[in-house]
Backbone bond lengths (Angstrom), bond angles and torsions (degrees), N, CA, C in turn:
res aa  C-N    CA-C-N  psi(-1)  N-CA   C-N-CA  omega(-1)  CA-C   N-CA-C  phi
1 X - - - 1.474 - - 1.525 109.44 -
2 X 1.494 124.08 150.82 1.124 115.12 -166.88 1.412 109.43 -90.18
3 X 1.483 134.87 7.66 1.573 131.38 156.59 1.375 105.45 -78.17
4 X 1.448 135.07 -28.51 1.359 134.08 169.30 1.670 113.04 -61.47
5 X 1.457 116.85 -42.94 1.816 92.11 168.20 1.412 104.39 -77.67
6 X 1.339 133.10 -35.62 1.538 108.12 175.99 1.239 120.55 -52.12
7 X 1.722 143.45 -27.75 0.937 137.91 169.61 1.300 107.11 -66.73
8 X 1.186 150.66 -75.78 1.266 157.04 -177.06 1.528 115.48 -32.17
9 X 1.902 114.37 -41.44 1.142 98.08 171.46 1.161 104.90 -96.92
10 X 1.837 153.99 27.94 1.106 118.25 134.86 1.467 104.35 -107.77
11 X 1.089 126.80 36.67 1.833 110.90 155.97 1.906 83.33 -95.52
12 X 1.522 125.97 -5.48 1.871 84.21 -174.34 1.527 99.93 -82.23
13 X 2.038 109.75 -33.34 1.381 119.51 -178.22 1.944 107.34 -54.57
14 X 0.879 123.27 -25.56 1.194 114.32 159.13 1.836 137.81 -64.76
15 X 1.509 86.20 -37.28 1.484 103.01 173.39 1.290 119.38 -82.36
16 X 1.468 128.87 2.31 1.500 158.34 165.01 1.399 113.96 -84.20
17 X 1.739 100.22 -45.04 2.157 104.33 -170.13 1.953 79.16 -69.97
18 X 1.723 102.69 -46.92 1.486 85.46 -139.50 1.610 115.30 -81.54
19 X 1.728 99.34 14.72 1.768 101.75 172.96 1.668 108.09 -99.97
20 X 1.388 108.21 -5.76 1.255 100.96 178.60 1.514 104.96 -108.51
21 X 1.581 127.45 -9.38 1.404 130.17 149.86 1.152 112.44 -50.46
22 X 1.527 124.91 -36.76 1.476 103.49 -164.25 1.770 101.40 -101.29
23 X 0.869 119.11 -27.46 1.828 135.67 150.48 1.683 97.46 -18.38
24 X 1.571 115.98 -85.94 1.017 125.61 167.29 1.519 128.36 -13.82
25 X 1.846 93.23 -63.43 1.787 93.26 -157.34 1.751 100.42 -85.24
26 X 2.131 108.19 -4.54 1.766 87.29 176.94 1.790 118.39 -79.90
27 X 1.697 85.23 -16.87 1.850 94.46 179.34 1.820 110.92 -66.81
28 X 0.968 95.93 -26.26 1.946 122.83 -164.51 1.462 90.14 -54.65
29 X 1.635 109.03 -69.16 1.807 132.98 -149.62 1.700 76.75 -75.49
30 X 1.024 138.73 -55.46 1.495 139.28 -161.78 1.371 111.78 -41.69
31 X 1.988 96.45 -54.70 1.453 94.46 177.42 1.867 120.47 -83.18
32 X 1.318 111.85 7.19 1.241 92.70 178.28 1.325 115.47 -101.89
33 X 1.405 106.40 -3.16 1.213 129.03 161.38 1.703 138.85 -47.63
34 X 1.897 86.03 -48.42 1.421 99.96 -176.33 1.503 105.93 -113.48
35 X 1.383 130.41 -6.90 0.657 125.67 175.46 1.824 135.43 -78.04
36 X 1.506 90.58 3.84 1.505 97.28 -172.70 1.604 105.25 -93.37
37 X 1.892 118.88 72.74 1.288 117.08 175.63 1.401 108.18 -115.21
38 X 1.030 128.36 -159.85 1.449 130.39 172.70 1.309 119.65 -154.04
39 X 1.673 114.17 116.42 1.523 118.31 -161.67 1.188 118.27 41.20
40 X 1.229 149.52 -141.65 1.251 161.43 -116.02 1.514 99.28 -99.77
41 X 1.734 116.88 -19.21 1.671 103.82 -178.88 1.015 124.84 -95.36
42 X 1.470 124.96 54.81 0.991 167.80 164.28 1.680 97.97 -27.49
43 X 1.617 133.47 138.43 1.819 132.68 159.26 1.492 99.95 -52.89
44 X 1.757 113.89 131.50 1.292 90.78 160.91 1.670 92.74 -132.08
45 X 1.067 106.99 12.31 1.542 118.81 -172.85 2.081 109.01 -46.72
46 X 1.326 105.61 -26.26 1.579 110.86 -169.57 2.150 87.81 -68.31
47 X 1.060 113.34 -156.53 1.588 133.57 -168.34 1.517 92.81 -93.74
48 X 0.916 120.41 119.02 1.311 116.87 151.41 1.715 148.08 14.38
49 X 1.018 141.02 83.51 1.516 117.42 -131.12 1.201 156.69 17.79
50 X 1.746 101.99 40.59 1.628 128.82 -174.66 1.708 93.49 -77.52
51 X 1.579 126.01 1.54 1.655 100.11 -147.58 2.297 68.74 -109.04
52 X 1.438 123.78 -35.72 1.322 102.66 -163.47 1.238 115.17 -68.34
53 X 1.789 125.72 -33.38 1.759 107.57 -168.65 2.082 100.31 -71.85
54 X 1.209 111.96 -20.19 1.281 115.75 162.27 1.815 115.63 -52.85
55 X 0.875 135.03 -69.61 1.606 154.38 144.82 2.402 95.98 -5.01
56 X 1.292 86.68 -92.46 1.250 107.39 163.12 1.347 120.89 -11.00
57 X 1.656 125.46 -79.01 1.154 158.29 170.22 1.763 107.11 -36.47
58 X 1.418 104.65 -72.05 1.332 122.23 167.70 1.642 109.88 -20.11
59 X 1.565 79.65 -94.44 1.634 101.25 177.13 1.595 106.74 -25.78
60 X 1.193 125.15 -63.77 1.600 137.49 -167.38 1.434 121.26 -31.59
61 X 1.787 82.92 -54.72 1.595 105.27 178.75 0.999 118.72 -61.09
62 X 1.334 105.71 -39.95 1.985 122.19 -158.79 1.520 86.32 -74.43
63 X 1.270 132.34 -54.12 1.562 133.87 -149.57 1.608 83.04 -75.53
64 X 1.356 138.53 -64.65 1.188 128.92 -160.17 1.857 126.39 -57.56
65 X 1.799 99.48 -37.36 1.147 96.71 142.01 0.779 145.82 -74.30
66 X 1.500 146.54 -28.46 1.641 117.07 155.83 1.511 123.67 -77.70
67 X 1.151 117.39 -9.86 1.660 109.19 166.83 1.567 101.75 -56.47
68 X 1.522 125.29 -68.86 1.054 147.83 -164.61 1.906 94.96 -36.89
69 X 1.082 111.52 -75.19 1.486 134.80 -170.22 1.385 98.50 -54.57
70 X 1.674 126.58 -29.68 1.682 108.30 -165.07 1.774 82.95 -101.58
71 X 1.139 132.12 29.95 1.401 128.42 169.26 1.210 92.70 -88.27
72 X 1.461 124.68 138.16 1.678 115.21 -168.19 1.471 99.09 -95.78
73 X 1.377 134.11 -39.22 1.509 124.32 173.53 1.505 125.46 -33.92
74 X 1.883 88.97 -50.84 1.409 96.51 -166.06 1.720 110.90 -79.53
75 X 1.371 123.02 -30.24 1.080 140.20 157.06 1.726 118.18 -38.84
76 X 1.666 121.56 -29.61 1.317 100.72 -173.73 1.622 91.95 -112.79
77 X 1.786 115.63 4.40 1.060 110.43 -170.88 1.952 103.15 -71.27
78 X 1.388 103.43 -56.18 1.393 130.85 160.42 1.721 111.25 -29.32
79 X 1.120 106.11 -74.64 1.581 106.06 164.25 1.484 126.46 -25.32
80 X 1.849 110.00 -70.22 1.281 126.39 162.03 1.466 116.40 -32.35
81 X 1.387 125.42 -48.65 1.289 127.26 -178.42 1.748 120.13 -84.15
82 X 1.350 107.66 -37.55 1.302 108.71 -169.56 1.423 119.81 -87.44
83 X 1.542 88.83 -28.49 1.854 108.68 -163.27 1.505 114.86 89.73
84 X 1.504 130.94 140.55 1.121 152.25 -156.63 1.814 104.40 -67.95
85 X 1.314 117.37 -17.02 1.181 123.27 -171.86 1.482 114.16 -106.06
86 X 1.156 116.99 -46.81 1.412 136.39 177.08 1.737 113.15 -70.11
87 X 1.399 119.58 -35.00 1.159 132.03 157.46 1.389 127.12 -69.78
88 X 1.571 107.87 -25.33 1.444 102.76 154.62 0.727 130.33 -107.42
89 X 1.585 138.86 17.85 1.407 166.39 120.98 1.891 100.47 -28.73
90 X 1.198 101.24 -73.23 1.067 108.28 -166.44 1.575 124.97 -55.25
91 X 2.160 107.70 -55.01 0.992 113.97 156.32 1.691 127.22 -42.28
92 X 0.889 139.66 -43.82 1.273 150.64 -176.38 1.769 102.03 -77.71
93 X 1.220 134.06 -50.06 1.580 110.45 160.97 1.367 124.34 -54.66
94 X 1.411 120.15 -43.95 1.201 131.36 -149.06 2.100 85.62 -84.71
95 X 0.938 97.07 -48.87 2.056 87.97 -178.69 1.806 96.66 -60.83
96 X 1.261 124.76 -31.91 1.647 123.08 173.25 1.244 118.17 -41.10
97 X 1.245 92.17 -56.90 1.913 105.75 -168.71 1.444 104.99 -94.56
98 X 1.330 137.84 -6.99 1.270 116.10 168.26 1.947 103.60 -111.29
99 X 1.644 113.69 2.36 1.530 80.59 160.87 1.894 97.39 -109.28
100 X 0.929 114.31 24.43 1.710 117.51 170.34 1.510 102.67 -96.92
101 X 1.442 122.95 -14.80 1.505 111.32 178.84 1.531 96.53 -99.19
102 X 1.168 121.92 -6.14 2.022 111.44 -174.87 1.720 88.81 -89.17
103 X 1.328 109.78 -38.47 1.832 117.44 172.57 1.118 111.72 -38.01
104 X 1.661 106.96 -57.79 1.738 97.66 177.11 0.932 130.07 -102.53
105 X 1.172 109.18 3.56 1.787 100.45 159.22 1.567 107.93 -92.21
106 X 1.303 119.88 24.65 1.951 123.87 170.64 1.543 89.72 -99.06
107 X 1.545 100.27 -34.97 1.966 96.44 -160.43 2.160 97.66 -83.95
108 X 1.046 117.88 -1.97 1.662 119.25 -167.50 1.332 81.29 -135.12
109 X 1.293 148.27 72.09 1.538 156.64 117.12 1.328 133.02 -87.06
110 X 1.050 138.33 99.23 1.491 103.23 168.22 1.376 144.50 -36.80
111 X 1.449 147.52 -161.84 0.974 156.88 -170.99 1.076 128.74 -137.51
112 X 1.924 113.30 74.10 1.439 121.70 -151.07 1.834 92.03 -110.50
113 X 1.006 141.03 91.61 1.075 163.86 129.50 2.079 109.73 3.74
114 X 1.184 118.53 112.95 1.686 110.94 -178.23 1.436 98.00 -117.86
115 X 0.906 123.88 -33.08 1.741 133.10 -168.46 1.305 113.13 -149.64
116 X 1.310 120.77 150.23 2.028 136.42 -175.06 1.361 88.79 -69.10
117 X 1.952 104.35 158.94 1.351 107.20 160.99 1.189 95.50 -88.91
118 X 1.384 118.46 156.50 1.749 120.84 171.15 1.441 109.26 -120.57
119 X 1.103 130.18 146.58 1.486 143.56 163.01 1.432 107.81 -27.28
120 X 1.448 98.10 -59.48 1.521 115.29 -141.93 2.247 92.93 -78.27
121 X 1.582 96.67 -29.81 1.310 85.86 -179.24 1.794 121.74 -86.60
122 X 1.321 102.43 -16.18 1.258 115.32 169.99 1.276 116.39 -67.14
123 X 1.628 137.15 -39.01 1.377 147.55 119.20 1.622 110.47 13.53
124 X 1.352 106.57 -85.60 1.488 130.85 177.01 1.687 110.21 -45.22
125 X 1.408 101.46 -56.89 1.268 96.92 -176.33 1.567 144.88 -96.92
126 X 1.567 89.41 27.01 1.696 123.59 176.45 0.991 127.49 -108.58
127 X 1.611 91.65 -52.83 1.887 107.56 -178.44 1.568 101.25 -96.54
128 X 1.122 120.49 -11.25 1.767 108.86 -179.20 1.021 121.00 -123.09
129 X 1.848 137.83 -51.30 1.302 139.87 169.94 1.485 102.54 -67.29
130 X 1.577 124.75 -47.67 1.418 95.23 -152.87 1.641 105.46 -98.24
131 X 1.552 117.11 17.71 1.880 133.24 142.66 1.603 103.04 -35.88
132 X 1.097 100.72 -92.38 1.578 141.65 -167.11 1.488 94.60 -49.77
133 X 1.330 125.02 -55.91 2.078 115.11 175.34 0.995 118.06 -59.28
134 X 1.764 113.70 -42.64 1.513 100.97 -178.54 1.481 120.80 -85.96
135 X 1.208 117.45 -25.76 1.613 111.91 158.99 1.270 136.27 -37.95
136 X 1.475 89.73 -43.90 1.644 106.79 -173.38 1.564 88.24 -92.17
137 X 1.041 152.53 42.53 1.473 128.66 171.93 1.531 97.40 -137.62
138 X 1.274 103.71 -27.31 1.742 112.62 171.14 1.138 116.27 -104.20
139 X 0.898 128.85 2.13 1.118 152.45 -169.27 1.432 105.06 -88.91
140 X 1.751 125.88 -64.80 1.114 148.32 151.68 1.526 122.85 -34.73
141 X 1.502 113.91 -16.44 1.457 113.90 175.74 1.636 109.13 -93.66
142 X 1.682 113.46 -44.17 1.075 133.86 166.25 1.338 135.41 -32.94
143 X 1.174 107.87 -50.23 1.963 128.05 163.21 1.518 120.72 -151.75
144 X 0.831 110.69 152.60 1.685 115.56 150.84 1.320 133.89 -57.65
145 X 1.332 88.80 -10.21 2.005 94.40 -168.57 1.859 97.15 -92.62
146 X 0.963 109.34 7.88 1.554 114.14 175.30 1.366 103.01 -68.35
147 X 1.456 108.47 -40.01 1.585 96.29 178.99 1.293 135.54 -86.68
148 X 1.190 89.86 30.04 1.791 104.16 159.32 1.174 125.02 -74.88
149 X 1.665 96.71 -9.01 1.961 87.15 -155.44 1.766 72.10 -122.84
150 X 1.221 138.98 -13.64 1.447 127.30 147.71 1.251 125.56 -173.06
151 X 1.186 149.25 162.16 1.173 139.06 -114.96 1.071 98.03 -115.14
152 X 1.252 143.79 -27.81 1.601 145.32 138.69 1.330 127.97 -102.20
153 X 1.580 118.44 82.34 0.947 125.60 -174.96 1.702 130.62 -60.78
154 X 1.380 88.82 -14.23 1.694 99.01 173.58 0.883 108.39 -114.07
155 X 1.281 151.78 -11.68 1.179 137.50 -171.80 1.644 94.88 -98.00
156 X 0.954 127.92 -40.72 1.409 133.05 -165.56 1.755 95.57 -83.30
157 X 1.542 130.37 -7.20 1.521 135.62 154.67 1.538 110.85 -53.68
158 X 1.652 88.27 -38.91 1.559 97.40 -150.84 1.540 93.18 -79.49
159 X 1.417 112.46 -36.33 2.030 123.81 -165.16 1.732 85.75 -59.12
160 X 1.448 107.29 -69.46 1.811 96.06 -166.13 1.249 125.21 -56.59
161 X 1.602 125.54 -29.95 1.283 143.64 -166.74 1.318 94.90 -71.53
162 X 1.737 130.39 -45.80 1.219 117.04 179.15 1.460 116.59 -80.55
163 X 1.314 125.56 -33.03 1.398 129.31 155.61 1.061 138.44 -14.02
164 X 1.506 85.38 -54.45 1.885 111.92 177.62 1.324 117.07 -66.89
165 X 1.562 100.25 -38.87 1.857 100.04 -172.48 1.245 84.55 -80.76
166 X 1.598 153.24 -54.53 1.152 128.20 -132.41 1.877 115.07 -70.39
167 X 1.803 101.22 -15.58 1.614 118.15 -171.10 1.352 81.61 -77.25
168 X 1.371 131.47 -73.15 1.593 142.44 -145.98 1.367 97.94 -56.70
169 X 1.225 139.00 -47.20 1.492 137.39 -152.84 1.918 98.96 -104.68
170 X 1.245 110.12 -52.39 1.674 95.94 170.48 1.713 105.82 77.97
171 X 1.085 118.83 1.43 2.078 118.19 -159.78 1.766 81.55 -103.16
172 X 1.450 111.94 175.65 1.499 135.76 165.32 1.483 108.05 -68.54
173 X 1.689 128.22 -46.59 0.872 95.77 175.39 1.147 139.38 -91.59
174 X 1.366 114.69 5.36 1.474 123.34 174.60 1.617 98.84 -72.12
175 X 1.000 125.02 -54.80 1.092 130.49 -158.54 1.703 123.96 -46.23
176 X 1.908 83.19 -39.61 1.129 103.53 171.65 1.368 129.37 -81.64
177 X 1.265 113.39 -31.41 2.038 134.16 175.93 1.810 95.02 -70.09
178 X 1.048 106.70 -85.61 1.582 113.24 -175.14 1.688 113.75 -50.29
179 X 1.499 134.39 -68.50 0.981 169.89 145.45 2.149 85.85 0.87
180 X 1.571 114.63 -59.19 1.419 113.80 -162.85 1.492 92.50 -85.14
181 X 1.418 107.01 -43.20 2.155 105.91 -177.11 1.716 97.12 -42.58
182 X 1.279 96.06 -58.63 1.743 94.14 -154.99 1.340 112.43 -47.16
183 X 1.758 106.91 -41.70 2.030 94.53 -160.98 1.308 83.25 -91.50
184 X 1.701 139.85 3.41 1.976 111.92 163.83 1.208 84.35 -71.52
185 X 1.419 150.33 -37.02 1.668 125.90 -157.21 1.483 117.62 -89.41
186 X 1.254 102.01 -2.77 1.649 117.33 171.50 1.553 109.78 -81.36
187 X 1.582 104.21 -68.34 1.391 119.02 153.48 1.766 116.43 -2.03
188 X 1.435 96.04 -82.03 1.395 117.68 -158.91 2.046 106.80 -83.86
189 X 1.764 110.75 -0.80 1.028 94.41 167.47 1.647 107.59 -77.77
190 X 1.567 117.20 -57.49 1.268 134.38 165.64 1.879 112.83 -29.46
191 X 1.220 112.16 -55.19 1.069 123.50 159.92 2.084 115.74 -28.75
192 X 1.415 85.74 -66.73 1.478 80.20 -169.31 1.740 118.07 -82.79
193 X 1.472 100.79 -4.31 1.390 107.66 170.83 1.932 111.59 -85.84
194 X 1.130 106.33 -23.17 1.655 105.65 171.50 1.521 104.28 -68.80
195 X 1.118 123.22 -44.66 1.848 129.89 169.43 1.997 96.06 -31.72
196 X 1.165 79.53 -73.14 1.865 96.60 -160.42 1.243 96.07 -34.03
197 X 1.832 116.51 -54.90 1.542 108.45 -142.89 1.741 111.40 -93.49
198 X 1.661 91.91 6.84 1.326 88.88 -179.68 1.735 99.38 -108.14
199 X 1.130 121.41 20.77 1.480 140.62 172.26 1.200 123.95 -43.20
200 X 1.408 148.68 170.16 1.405 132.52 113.40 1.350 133.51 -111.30
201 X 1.781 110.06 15.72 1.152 119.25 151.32 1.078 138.09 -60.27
202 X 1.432 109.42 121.86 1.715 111.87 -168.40 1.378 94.32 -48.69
203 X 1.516 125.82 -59.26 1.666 135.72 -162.94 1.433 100.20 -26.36
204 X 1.513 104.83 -65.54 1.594 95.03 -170.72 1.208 132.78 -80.64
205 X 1.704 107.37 -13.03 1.439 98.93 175.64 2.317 107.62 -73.63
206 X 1.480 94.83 -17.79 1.248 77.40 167.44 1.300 136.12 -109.56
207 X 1.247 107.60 25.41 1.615 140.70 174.51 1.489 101.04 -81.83
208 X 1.483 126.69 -35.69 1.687 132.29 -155.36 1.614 86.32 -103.11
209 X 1.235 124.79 -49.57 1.811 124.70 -171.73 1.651 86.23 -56.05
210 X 1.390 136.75 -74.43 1.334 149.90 -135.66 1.634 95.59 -79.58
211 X 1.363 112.66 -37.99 1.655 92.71 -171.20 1.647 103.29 -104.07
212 X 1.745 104.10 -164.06 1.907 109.48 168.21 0.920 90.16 -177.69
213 X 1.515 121.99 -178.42 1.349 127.41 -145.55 2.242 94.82 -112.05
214 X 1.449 109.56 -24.65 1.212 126.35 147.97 1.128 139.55 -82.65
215 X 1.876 102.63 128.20 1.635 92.80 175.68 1.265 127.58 -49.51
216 X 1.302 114.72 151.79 1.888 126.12 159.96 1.079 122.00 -145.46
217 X 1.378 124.06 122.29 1.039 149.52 166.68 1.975 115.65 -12.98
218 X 1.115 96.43 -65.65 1.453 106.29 173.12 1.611 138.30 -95.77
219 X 1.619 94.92 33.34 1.759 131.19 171.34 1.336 95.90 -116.24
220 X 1.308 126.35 -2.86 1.622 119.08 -164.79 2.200 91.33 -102.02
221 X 1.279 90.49 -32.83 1.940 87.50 176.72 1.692 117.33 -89.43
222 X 1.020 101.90 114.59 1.447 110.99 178.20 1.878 120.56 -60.61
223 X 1.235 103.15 134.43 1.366 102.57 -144.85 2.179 90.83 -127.83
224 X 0.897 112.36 173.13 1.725 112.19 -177.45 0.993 89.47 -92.36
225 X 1.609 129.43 146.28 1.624 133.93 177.38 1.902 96.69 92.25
226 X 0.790 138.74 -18.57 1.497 149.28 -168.71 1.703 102.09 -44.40
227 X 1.331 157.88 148.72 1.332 143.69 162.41 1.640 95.57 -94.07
228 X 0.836 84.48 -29.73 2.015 97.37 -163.00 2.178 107.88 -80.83
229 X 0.968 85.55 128.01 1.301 89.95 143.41 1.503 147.93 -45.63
230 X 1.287 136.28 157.63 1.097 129.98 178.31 1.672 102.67 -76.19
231 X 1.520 107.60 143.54 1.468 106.56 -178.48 1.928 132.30 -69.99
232 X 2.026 91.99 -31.05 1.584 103.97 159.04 1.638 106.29 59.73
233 X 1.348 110.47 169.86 1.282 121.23 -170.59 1.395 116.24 -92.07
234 X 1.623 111.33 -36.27 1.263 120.56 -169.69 1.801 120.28 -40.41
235 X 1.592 99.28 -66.66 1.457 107.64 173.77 1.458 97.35 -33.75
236 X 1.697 113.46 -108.59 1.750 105.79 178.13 1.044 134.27 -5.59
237 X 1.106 118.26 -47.41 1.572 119.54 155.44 1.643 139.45 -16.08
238 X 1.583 84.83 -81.91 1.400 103.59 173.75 1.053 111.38 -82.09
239 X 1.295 128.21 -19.05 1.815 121.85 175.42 1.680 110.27 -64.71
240 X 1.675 107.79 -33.73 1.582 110.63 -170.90 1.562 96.34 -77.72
241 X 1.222 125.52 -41.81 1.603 117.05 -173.52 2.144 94.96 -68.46
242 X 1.152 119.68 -21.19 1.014 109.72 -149.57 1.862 102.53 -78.87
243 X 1.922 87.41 -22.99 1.784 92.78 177.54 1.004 97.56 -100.36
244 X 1.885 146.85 -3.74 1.186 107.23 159.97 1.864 130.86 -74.23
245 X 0.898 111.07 -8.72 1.543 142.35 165.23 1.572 105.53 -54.32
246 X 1.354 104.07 -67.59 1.476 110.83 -175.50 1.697 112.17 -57.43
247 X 1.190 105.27 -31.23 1.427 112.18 -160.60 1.807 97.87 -104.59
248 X 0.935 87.85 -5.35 1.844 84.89 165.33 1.446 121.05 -100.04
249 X 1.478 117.99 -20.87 1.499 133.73 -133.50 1.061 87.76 -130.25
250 X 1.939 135.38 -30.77 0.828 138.13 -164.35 1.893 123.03 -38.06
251 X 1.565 90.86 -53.16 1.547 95.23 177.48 1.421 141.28 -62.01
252 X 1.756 88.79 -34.75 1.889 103.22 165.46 1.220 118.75 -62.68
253 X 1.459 108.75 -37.77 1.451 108.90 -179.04 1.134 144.37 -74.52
254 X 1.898 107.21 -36.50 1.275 119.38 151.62 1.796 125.72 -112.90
255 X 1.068 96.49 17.10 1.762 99.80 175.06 1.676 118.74 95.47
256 X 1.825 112.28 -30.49 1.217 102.36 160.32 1.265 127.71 -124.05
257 X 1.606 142.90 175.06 1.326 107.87 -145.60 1.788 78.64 -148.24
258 X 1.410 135.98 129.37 1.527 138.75 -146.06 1.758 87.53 -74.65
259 X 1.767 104.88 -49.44 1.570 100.35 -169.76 1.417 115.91 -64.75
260 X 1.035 121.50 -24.87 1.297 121.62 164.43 1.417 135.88 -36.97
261 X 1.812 90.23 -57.97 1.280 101.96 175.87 1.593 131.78 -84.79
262 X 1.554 94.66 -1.81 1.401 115.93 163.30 1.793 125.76 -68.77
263 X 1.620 95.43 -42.34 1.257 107.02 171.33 1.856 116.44 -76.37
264 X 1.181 107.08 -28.12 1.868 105.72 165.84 1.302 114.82 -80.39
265 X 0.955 104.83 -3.14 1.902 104.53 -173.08 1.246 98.06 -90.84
């Protein structure tokens, strides 16, 4: 009967989420494992720079899948075939396990050093870049009217947020973890604006006139014809409590803590 192969082929699509669920959660425990070092004492116990083409690899995948996926053809082609559920089943493990393998190969690197940390840049990248990333990154979940102040408000969270670590930390593997996030989020802003403009939705062609990747003054007043929302306090809001959190919590959570290193410096 034809509800009997639909059952059969999603108990196998299940037996697929749930081998790459458990794929996932041994890389997961791995990294929380190794990841509890502090600055420079980094695992180096694996071979010798076995942890960067790992790092590398990760990243690759992760960037190729969501470029790939925010291509809208190929995106409803995938859909059409897989189904709307199973495809986001899938997407969502598969970005798990390949940015949990760039994770551990950051946590199984050594600690090859290119530049000093400095006071003065740790300064910069507490009280000023990582303001402005996390606002805009929570900010972006909060409303739509965030993108008034730029046209990818999260992704461009994500460009400075990695920016920031890559000045503050100065090592190979930052350079390489943060350093590869940032230009996929550069990538994939440009990326998703070539989608739009090759469109024939009115929406987006008046999504690209109305927004930019820079603030302006007179995108901040809501006007008749507007796509966007008003921008409001709320987002900002919770993005500023959201970095004072980060910047308090910072050290428990990942082992080093910015004020800290402000006060040894």
């Amino acid at each position: 009967m034809p509800w009997a192969g639909w059952l059969g082929q999603k108990k196998q699509d299940e037996d697929v989420l749930g081998l790459l669920s458990a794929g996932a959660a041994v890389i997961l425990s791995e990294i929380m494992s190794d990841m509890a070092f502090d600055g420079a004492e980094r695992c180096v116990d694996m071979q010798e720079g076995a942890g960067v083409p790992l790092q590398i690899v990760g990243l690759l995948v992760f960037a190729v899948l969501h470029l790939a996926t925010a291509t809208r053809s190929f995106r409803s082609l995938l859909v059409s075939r897989l189904g709307e559920g199973l495809y986001k089943s899938l997407f969502s493990v598969l970005s798990l396990l390949s940015f949990a393998a760039a994770l551990y190969g950051y946590a199984r690197t050594g600690f090859v050093p290119y530049w000093p940390n400095d006071a003065a840049v740790v300064l910069l990248q507490s009280f000023l870049i990582m303001p402005l990333a996390i606002i805009l990154l929570v900010s972006s979940y909060v409303s739509r009217g965030t993108q008034r102040l730029t046209r990818h408000p999260m992704l461009s969270g994500v460009a400075l947020a990695c920016f920031g670590h890559v000045l503050v930390n100065g090592d190979q593997s930052a350079v390489i973890l943060f350093g590869g996030l940032g230009i996929y989020a550069v990538i994939a802003m440009v990326w998703s604006d070539q989608q739009r403009r090759h469109s024939s939705s009115e929406q987006d062609q008046l999504f690209l006139s109305q927004t930019g990747y820079l603030p302006k003054i007179s995108r901040l007043k809501f006007q008749p014809g507007d796509t966007l929302p008003r921008l409001g306090v709320m987002g900002p809001a919770i993005g500023l409590v959201a970095y004072g959190l980060a910047l308090s919590y910072h050290g428990q959570l990942i082992g080093v803590s910015p004020l800290a290193s402000l006060v040894g410096g």
